[in-house]
N, C-alpha and C positions, 0 to 999 in steps of 0.2 A: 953655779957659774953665772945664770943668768942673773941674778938680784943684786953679784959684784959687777958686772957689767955694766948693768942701770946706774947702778951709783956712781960709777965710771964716766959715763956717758952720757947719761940722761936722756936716752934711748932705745924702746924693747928692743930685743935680740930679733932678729929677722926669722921667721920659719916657715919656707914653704910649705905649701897644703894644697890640694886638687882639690876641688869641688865636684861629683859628678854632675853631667849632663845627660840628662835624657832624652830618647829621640820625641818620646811623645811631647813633653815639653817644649824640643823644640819646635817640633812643629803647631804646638799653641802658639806659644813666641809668637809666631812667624807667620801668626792670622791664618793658617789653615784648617785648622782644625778650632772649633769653641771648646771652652771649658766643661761642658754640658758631652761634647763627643772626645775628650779629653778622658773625661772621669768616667762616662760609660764604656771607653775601650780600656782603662784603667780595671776597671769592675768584672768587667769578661777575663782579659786578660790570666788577673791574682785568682777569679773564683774556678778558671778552666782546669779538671781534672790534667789533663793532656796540653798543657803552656803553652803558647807559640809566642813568637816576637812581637812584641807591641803594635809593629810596623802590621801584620799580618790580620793581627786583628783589628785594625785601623782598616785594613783593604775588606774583611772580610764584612764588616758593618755598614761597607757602603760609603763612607764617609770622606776616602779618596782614592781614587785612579793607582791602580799598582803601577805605574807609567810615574805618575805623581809620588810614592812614597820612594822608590828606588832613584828618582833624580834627588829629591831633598837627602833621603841618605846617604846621597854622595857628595852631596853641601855640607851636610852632618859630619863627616871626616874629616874633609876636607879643610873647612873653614873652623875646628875646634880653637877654640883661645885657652891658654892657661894662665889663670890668675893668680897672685902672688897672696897671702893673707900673712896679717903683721900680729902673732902671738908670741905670747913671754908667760 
């Protein structure tokens, strides 16, 4: 359907798609955290026998204020965008 369409049209077919976001990214994004405490709370994180939330081991490393990671996660919700992506 989509190839007669093109030919139709002379335009892909529209297909929505999500991208995730994550919070630690966002909060790179968002200049609060560096790349450097980005990827070492990344590291703890994936290697911790016993997982916690990105956000947790973000407070746990020191790296910011549990005051600070519970307001951005509510930025984090809050202000999500969903983009549109154009495959055929």
């Amino acid at each position: 359907m989509c190839a007669a369409l093109n030919m139709i049209t002379s335009r892909p077919q529209i297909i929505a798609t999500l991208e995730p976001v994550r919070f630690g990214e966002f909060l790179r994004d968002r200049n609060l955290i560096s790349d450097e405490q980005w990827l070492a709370a990344l590291a703890d994180h994936w290697s911790a026998s016993n997982r916690r939330r990105i956000g947790a081991t973000i407070i746990m490393n020191g790296f910011l204020s549990a005051d600070v990671v519970e307001a951005e996660a509510r930025a984090f919700h809050d202000d999500l965008d969903v983009y549109r992506s154009v495959i055929c």
